[in-house]
C-alpha positions as CSV (number, residue, x, y, z in Angstrom):
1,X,204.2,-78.5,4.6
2,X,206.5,-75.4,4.2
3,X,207.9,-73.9,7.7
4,X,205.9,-71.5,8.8
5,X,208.6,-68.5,10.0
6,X,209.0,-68.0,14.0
7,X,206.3,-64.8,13.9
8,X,203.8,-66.8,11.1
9,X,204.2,-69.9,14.0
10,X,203.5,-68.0,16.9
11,X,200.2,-66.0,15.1
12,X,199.1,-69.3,14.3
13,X,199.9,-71.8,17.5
14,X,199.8,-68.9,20.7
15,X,195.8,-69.4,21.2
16,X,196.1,-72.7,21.3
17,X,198.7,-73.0,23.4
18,X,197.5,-70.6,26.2
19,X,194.1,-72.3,25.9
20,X,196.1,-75.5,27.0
21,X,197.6,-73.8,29.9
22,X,194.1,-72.7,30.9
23,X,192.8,-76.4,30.6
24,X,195.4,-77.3,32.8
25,X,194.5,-75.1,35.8
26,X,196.9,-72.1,35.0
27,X,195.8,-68.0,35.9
28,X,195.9,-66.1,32.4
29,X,199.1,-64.1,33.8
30,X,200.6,-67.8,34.0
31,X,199.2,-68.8,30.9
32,X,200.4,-65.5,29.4
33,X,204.4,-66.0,30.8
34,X,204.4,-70.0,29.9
35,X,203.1,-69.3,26.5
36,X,206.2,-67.0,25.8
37,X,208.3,-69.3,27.3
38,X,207.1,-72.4,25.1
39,X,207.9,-70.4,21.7
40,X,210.9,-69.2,23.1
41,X,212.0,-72.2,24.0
42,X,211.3,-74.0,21.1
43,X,212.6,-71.1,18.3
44,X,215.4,-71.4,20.3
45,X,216.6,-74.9,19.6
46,X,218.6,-76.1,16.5
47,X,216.9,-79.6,16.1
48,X,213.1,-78.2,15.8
49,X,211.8,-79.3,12.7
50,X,208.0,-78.1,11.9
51,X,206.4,-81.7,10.1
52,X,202.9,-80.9,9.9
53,X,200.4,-78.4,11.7
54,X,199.3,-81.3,14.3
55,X,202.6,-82.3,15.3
56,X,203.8,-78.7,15.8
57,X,201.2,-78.1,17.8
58,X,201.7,-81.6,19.9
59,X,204.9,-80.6,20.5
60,X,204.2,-77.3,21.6
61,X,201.5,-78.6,24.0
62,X,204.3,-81.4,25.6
63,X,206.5,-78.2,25.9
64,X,204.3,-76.2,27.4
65,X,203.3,-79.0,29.5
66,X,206.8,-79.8,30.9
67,X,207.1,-75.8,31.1
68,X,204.1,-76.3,33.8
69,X,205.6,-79.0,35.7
70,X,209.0,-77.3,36.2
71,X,207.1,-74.4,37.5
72,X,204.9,-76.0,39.9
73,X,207.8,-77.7,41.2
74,X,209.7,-74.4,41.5
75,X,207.1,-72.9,43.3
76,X,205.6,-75.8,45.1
77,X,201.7,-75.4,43.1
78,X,199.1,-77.4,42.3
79,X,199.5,-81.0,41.1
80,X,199.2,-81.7,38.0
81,X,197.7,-85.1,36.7
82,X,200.3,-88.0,36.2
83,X,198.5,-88.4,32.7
84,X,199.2,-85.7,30.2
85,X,198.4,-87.9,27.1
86,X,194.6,-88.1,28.6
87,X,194.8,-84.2,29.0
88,X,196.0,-84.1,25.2
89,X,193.1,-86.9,24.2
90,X,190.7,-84.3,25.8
91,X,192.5,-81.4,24.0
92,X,192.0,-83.0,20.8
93,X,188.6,-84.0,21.4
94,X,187.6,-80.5,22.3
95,X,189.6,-78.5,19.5
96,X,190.1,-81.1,16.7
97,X,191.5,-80.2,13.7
98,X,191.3,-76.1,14.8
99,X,194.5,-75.8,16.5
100,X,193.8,-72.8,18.4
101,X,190.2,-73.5,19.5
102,X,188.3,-70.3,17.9
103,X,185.9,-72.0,16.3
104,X,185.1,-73.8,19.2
105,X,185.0,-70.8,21.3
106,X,182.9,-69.0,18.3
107,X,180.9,-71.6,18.4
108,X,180.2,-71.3,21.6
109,X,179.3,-67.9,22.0
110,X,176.7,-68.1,19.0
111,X,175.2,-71.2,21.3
112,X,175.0,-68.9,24.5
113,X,173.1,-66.6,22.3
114,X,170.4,-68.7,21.6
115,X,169.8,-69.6,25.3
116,X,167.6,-67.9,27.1
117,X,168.3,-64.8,29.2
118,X,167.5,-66.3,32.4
119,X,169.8,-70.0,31.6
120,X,172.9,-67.4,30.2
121,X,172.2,-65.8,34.1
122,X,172.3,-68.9,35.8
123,X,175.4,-70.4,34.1
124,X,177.0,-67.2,34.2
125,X,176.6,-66.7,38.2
126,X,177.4,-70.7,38.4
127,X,180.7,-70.4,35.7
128,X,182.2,-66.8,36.1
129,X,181.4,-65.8,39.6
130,X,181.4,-68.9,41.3
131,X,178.3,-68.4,43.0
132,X,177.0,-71.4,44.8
133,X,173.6,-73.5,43.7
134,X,171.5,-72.2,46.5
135,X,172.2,-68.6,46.1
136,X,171.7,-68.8,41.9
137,X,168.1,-70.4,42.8
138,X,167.9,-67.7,45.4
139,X,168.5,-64.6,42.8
140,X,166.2,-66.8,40.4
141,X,163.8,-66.9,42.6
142,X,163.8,-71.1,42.4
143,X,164.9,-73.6,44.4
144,X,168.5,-75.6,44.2
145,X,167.1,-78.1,42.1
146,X,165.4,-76.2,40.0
147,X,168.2,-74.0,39.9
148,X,170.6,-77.7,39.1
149,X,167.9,-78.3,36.9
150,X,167.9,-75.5,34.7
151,X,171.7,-75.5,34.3
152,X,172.1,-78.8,33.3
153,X,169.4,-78.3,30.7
154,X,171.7,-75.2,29.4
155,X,174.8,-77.5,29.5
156,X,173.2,-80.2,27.7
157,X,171.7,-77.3,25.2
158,X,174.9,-76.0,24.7
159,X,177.0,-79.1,23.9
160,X,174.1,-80.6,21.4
161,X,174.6,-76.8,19.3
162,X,178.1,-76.4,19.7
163,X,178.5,-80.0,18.3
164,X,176.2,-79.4,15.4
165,X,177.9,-76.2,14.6
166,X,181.4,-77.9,14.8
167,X,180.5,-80.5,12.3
168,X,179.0,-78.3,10.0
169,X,182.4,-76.9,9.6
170,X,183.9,-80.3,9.5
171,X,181.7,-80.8,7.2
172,X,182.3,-77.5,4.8
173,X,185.9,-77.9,5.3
């Protein structure tokens, strides 16, 4: 693999990266400022050497990572878990071979599509404004568990087409 120049390196790892930091619990205005400081951090020293897209983006993740730990110590945050390779496992898992995650994400949003209107409500009230069970089967007008119910359907829906989607282009590629 040729080296991929500092700009071509951030275009092509920065998604991924900030995508980490959310995984790991961080606001997007801390995800924004850690993400800057990973690629800063890593243009700036001598010995980095770019191998191969995975391991570049490994070692931006364990930089970003210790980035995260050195700033919830700093400001006394959140704990983070003891087991970063398990987060990276996950990572993997969820992304794969697409560094960045956008064709997961893509994916995704193509599967929300073909849910229908009333499960993208529910998991939208659950997901994005945190509203709790009994009030979603309230504005539904369902119970809690019907309300559980129909969200765990959408969940399951969701997984089984974003799957198929991702190996399709596993498969293509």
């Amino acid at each position: 693999m040729s080296e991929l120049s500092p700009g071509e390196l951030v275009v092509r790892h920065q998604d991924g990266i900030w995508r980490y930091l959310r995984l790991l619990g961080c606001d997007a205005a801390t995800a924004d400022d850690l993400t800057q400081e990973t690629f800063l951090r890593v243009l700036r020293r001598d010995n980095f050497v770019q191998h191969s897209d995975e391991a570049t983006s490994e070692y931006l993740r364990r930089t970003a990572y210790n980035l995260l730990v050195s700033y919830h110590r700093k400001f006394g945050r959140v704990h983070l878990s003891d087991s970063p390779e398990l987060l990276d496992e996950s990572w993997q898992r969820w992304a794969g071979k697409d560094l960045t995650g956008n064709e997961t994400v893509e994916a995704l949003r193509e599967c929300m599509e073909s849910l229908t209107e009333r499960a993208r409500d529910a998991l939208a009230m659950r997901f994005v404004h945190n509203t709790p069970r009994v009030q979603i089967g309230e504005n539904l007008g369902i119970s809690d568990h019907g309300a559980r119910n129909l969200m765990q359907r959408a969940k399951a829906q969701l997984r089984e087409c974003v799957e198929e989607k991702l190996r399709a282009v596993t498969q293509s590629s």
